[in-house]
N, C-alpha and C positions, 0 to 999 in steps of 0.2 A: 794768046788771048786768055786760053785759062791759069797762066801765073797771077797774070793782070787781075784777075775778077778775085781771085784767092786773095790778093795782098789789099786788097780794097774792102774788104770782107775785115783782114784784121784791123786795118785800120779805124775800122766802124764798131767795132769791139772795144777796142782798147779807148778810143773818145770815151764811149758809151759808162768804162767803169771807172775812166777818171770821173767823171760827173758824180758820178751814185757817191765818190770816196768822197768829193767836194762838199758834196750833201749834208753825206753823214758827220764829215767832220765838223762842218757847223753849227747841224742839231745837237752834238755831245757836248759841245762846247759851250755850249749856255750852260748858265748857274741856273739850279734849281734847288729846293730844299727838302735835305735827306728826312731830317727832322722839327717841326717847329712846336715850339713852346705848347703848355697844355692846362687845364687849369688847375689852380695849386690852394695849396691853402699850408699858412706857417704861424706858429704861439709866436708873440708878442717876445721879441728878444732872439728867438733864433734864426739861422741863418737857413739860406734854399736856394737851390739852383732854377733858374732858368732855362731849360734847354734851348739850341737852337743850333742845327749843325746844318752846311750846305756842301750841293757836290758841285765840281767845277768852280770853285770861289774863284774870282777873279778882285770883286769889289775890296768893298772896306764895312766891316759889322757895324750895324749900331744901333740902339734900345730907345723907343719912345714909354714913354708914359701919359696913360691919359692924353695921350695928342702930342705930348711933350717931349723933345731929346732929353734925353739922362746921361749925364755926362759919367767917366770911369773916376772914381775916389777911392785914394785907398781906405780900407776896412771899413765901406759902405759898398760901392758898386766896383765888383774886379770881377775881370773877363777871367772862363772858368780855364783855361790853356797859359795863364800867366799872363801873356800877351796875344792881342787880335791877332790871327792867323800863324801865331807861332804853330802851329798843329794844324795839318791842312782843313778845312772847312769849319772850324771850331768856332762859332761866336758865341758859347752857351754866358752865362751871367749869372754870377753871384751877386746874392741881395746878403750883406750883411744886418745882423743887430736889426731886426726887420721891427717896422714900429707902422700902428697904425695911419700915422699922421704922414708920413712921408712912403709908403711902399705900397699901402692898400691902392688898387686903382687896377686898370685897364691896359697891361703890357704887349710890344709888340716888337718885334725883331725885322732890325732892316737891312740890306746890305743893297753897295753902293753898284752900279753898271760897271761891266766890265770894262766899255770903253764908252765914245757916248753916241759907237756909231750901231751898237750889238741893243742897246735899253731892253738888256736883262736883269734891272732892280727888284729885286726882293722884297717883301713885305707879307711879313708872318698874319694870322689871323689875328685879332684882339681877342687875349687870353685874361683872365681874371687873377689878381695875386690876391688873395684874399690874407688879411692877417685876422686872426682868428681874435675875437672877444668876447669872454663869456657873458651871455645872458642876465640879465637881472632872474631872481626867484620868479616863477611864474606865480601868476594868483589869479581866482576866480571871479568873474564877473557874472550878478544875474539883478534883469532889470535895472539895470545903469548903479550896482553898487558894488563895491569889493565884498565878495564872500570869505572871512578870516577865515584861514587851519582851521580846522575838527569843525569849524559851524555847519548850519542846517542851508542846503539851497530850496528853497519851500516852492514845490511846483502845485497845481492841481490834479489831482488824477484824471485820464481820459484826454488831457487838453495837452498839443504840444506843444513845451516849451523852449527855451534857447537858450543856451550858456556856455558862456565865454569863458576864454582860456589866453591869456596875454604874458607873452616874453620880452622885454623892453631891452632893447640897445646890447641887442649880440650880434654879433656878424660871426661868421656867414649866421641868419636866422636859424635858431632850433627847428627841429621837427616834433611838435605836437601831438602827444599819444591821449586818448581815454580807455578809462578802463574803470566799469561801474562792474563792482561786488564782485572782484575777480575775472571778467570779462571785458574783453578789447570790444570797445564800439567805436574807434575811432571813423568806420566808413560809413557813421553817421554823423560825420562832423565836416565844417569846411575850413581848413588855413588859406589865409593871406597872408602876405609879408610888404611890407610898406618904409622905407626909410625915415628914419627917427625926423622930426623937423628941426630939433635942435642941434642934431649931428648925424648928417645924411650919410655921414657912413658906416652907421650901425643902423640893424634892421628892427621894426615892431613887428613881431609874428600875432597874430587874433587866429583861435580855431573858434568856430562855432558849433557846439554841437546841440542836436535838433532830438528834443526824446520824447515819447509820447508815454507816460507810464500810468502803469494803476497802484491802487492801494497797496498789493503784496509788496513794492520797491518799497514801501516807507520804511524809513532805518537804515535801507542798505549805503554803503561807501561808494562815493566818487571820487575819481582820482586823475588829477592833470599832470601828467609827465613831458617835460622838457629836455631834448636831447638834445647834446652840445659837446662836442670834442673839448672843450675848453673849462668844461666842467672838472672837477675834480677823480668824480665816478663815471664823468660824461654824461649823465642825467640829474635831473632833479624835479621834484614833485611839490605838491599840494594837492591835499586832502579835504576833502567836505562832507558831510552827510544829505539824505537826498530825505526831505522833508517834505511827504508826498500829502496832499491833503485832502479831504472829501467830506460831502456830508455827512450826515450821521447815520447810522441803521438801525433798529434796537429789534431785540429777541426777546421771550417774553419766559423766565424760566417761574417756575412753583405754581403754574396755574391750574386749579381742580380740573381731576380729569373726570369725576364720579360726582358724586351727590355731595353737597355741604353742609352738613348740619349744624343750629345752632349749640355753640360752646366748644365748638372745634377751633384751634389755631391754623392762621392761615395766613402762610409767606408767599407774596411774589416778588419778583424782581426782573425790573427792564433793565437789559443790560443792552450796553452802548458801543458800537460802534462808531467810532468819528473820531474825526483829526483836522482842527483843533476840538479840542474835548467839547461836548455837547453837555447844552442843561437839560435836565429828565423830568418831565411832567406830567403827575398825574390827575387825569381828572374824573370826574361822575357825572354821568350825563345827566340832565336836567339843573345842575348846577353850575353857577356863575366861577364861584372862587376855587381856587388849584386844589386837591385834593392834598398832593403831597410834593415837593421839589426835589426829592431824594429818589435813588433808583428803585429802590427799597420800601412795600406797602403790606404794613402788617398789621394784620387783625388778632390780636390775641387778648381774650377768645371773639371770635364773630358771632353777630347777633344781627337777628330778622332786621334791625337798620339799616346795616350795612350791602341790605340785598339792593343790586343793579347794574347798571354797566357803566363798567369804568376802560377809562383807556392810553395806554403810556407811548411818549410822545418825545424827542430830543430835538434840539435845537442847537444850531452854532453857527456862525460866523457864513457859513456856505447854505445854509439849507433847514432845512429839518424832516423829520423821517416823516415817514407813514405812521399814524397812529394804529396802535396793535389794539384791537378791542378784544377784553375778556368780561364774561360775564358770571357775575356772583350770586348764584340764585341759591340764599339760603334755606334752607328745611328745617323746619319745625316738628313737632307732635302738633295734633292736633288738640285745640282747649274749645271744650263748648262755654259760648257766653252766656246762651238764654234758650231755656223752656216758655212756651208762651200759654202755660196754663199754672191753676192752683195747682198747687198736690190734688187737693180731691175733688173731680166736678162728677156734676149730675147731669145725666142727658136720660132724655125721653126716649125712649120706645120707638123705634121706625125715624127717628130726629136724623142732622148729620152734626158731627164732633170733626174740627181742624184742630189741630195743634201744630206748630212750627218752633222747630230747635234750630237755633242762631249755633255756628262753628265755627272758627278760625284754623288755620293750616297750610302748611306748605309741603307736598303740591295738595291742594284742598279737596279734604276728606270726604269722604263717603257718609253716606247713612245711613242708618234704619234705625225702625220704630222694634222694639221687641217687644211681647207681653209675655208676660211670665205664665207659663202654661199652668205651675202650682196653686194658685190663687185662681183663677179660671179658665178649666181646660177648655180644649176647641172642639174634641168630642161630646163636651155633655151641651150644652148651650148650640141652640141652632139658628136659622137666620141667616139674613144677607149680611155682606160684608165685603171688606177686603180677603183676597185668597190670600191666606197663611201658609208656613211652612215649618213642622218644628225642627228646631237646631237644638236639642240637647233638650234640658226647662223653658226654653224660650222659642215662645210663636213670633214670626218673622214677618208684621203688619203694615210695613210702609220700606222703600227705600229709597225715598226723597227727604229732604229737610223740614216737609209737612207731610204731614199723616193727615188724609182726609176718611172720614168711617161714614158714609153713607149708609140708609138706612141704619141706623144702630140697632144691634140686637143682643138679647143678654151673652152673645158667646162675646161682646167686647167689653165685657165686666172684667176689672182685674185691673195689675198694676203694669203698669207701663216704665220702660226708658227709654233715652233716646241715643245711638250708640254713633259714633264717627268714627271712622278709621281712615288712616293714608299709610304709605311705605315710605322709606326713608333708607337707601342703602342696601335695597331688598331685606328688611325687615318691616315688619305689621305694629306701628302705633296704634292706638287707640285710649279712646275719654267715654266716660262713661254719665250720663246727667243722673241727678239726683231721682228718684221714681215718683212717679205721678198714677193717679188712681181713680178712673173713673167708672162712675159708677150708673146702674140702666134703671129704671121707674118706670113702671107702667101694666100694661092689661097681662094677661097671661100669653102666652105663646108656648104650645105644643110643639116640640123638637120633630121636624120631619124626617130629617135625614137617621132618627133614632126608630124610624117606624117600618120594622125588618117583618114580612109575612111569615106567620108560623104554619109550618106543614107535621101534619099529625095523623098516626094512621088510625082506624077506626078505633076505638074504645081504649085509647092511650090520655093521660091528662094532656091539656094542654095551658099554658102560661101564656099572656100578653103581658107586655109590658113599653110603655110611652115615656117619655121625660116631661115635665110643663115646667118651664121656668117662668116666676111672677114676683115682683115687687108693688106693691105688696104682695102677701101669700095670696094663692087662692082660698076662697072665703068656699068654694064648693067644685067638685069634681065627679062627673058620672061616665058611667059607659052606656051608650046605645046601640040597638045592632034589629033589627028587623022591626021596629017599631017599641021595641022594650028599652026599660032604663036600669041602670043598677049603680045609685050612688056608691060613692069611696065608704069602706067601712061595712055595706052591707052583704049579703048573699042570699039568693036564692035558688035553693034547690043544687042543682049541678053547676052555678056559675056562684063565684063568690069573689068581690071587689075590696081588694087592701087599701087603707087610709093610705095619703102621698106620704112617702119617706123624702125627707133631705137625701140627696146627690152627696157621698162623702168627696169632702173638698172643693165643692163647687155651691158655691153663695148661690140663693134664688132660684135653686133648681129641684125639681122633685121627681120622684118617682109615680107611676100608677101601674097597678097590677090588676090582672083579671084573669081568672083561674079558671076551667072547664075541667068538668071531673068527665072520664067515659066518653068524650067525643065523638060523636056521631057524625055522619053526612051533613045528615042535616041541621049541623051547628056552624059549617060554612059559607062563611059570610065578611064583611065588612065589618068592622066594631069601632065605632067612634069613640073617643075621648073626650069631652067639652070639661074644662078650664072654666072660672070666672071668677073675678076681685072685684074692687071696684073700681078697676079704671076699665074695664072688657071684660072682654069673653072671645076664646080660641078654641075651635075643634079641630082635628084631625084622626086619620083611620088607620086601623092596621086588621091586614086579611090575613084568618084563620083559615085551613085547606087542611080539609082529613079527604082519605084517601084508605079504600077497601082494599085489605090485610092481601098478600098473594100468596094464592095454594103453593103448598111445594111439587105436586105434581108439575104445572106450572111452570114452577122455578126450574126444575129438574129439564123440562122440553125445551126450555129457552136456553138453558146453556148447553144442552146439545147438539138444538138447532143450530148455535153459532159456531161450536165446534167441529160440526159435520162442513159449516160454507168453509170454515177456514184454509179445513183438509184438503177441499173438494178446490180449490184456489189454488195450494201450493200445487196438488198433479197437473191441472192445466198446464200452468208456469214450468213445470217439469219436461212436460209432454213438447210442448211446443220447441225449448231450448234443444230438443234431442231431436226432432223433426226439425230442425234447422241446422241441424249439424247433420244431418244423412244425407238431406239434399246436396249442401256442399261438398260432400265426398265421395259424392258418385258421381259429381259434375267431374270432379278432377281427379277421380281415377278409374275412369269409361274407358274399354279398351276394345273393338271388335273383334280381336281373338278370344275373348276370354267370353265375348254373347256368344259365339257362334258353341262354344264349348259348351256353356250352359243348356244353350239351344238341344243339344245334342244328351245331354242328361235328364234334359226335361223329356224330351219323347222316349227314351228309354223307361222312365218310373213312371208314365202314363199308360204307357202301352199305346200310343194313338201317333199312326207314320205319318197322319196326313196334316200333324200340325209343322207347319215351316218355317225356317226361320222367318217369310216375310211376312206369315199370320203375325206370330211372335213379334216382332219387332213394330207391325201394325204402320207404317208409312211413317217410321222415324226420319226425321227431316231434319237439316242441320240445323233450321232455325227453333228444335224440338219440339215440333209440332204434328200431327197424325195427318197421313194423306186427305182425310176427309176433313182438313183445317180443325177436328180437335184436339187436345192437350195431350200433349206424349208421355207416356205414366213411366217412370222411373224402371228401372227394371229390378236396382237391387238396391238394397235401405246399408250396406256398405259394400266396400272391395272386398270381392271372394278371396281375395288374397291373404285377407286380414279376417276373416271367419272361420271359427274354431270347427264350425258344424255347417250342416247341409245349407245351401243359401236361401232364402227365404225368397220366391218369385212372386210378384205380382204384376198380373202382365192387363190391357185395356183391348178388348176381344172385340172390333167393329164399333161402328160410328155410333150407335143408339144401346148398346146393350152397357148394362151396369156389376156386368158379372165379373168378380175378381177368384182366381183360383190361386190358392196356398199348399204348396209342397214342400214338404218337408220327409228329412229320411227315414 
């Protein structure tokens, strides 16, 4: 039984790997392809192989085209082994003298079943034979026009534009490069490729490239490169320039930066930005017609006409700028036009005088009224008025363009002008009017502000003296004073009155004089002046003050007395700053070793046991105060440490008593 099952066994074996060989020899047995064709590319005239090898060839090779069999010819189409299957699996295919017309297309390698009961036919992929034709020149396209070599392709700045790039009837199609100002931008571009319609089998390649540029790209190079094995270099080009365009911009160069005076030369210039080139306009405000059409506005020399504002301006084809405004504010000196009086007027007495001086200027001048202080000073003539100031010879009576003189009085006798200043460049212009001279009529007027009280000590002269200015003269002049009178020219006794002298330099002015010989007490008093012409009469007073002689004993007590406070002032001051400095140095160098010691030398130089230290110390309290709540007295006026000699104690002996004891060695 067990041979039996053993030999059953091999037989189940031996089936089993006939089978697997039966199998296998089947599957190795079919044709398959070792290698098939791939895609090729051949110049025009030469020849190329096909590849195409199979393992287990059983069939018969053979080559379509485009759909089509291709039959074997000699020195056109021969099998690459001499003969099909001379060489085992060999279908490969020579294409001789390869021409567009007849070879370009769509190949595919066949071979035939082995038998027709195995349908293992062969059929390669469709593989490309391309025969290579080179490219027409490429050339630029923008906005549906050809752009010639070296021309401009004229975009906008800021906006993006598009331009084309075309290769006509190359096969296989070029590949399409950019490359603006040295730089590849090709992968801002797109190619297509499209069969020609006149002969589909060559290709049109279009790149589009897509650019957004600004003004700095104007000028620079654009450049379309087409790549072509079939080229000579295998590339070829055109070239364009990149014609970027924009409005205009303009800068404003030579514009005053300071002050402009008339007779100065004065350049500006708007200069332009823009492409296509811009027209430049300038104009003046308040005016209709252009100023000037050039970039370029010059004034030589400028003058107060040409003062305003002007503003330059370009225009072109895209736009036009922003108008640049400058302003030309010319500077002058100042010219007076008009005094609005004679030379010489006459004004009344207490009347009011306007005069107004007309000026021209830029920037517009200042004023004042001056009078000439030599022709009528401001000290001798009194009266109301404008408040003066002198500057040098001249009183400084208005500084408005009118001078108004209220109340007039003869201190506004004299000669006048009218002065304008302005700056120009930080320097000080100035015009000066012609002079004018007005003149005062009328009653007297006694000068007040000239009436200074005279102080005189007993039996000393004393001198009064008044001013009266009158136009006419005064016709009479006295002094009065307690009920007495003393005209100009007479004397009586110890008073004696000098005729009016003229004022040297000063028109209409006079002096009076009234002399007291020996001066007494009782000569003090008030003394009037009256003035009279014939148009009034003015009084006013001036006070005499004697004053009894001082003894020199007297003198002698008074400066002692004040010498003795003075003394008596600094030792206080003295006294004090040294008592303010003891105190603080016994606060801070108090020591209870050094009281009880003290303590102890006091009762020894006393002779007295029974004074203690706690008499002595009397209810010192930290907050330095005496047991019976009064003020704890110091014990030493410095550190015994720091004293050359015996310490000086003063000590505060019970609540009511006021007794201080002083020891000393």
């Amino acid at each position: 039984m067990g041979s039996i099952s053993r030999n059953h066994h091999l037989e189940y074996t031996f089936v089993i790997l006939s089978l697997s060989l039966l199998i296998d020899k089947g599957v190795f047995c079919l044709q398959r392809f070792e290698k098939q064709p791939s895609y090729s590319e051949v110049n025009p005239g030469d020849d190329i192989k096909l590849d195409c090898k199979i393992l287990n060839k059983k069939g018969t090779c053979s080559w379509q085209k485009d759909n089509k069999p291709v039959g074997i010819y000699a020195r056109k189409y021969e099998w690459a082994s001499g003969k099909a299957g001379e060489r085992e699996g060999e279908c490969s295919l020579w294409v001789r003298a390869a021409t567009l017309e007849f070879d370009d297309g769509e190949w595919e390698c066949q071979v035939t079943a082995s038998d027709f009961t195995t349908q293992d036919a062969l059929t390669s992929t469709p593989v490309r034979l391309v025969v290579r034709v080179a490219p027409q020149r490429p050339r630029i396209e923008h906005r549906g026009a050809q752009v010639l070599p070296t021309h401009n392709v004229t975009v906008r700045a800021g906006v993006p534009s598009h331009i084309k790039c075309l290769s006509r009837y190359g096969n296989p199609p070029p590949v399409i490069k950019w490359i603006l100002d040295d730089r590849d931008v090709t992968s801002s571009s797109n190619q297509t490729n499209s069969p020609e319609t006149d002969n589909p089998r060559t290709w049109l390649a279009v790149s589009v490239l897509t650019l957004t540029l600004g003004k700095d790209r104007n000028g620079r190079g654009l450049q379309c490169i087409a790549l072509h094995e079939s080229y000579p270099s295998r590339s070829m080009n055109v070239d364009a320039k990149i014609d970027v365009t924009y409005p205009p911009e303009v800068r404003l160069i030579g514009a005053p930066s300071g002050d402009v005076e008339e007779g100065q030369d004065v350049r500006m210039r708007c200069v332009t930005d823009a492409n296509p080139t811009a027209a430049v306009a300038w104009r003046r405000a308040g005016q209709a017609t252009v100023s000037s059409l050039d970039e370029k506005l010059h004034f030589v020399p400028i003058s107060r006409n040409h003062s305003g504002n002007y503003t330059c301006q370009a225009k072109n084809s895209l736009g036009a700028s922003q108008p640049i405004p400058v302003r030309l504010d010319v500077k002058y000196p100042p010219v007076i036009k008009s005094v609005g009086l004679d030379r010489l007027t006459t004004a009344m007495l207490y009347t009011q005088v306007s005069v107004m001086c007309e000026a021209d200027g830029n920037p517009p001048p200042s004023y004042r009224w001056l009078q000439a202080v030599d022709s009528n000073t401001s000290s001798a003539a009194g009266g109301g008025g404008g408040v003066g100031s002198e500057e040098g010879r001249w009183l400084v009576r208005s500084s408005d363009s009118l001078m108004l003189l209220r109340n007039v009085t003869y201190k506004h006798q004299g000669e006048y002008v009218c002065q304008v200043t302005n700056v120009i460049a930080g320097k000080k212009r100035q015009a000066q009017s012609h002079s004018l001279t007005i003149q005062v009529v009328g009653g007297p007027q006694v000068v007040r502000d000239e009436a200074e009280d005279v102080v005189v000590v007993r039996g000393a002269d004393a001198t009064l003296r008044m001013v009266v200015c009158a136009d006419p003269r005064p016709h009479s002049a006295a002094w009065e004073w307690e009920g007495l009178q003393l005209k100009a020219g007479e004397d009586r006794g110890k008073y004696q009155a000098d005729e009016l002298k003229q004022v040297t330099k000063t028109e209409d002015c006079y002096e009076a004089r009234l002399f007291v010989k020996g001066a007494e007490p009782s000569d003090s008093s008030s003394y009037f002046l009256v003035a009279k012409n014939e148009k009034g009469t003015d009084r006013h007073w001036v006070k005499l003050v004697v004053h009894e002689p001082i003894s020199l004993p007297t003198l002698i007590g008074i400066v002692c007395g004040s010498l003795f406070a003075f003394l008596l002032c600094v030792l206080c001051a003295i006294y004090c700053v040294r008592r303010e400095k003891c105190r603080a140095r016994s606060k801070a160098e108090y020591k209870p070793t050094e009281l009880e010691s003290d303590r102890s030398d006091l009762e020894s130089m006393i002779g007295r046991k029974t004074l203690s230290y706690e008499t002595a110390a009397g209810g010192l309290q930290r907050n330095g105060r005496t047991q019976d709540g009064g003020p704890a007295t110091h014990l030493y006026c410095s550190s015994p440490n720091r004293m050359s000699g015996p310490p000086h104690i003063i000590m505060d002996i019970g609540k009511n008593s006021h007794k201080h004891m002083n020891v000393s060695a």
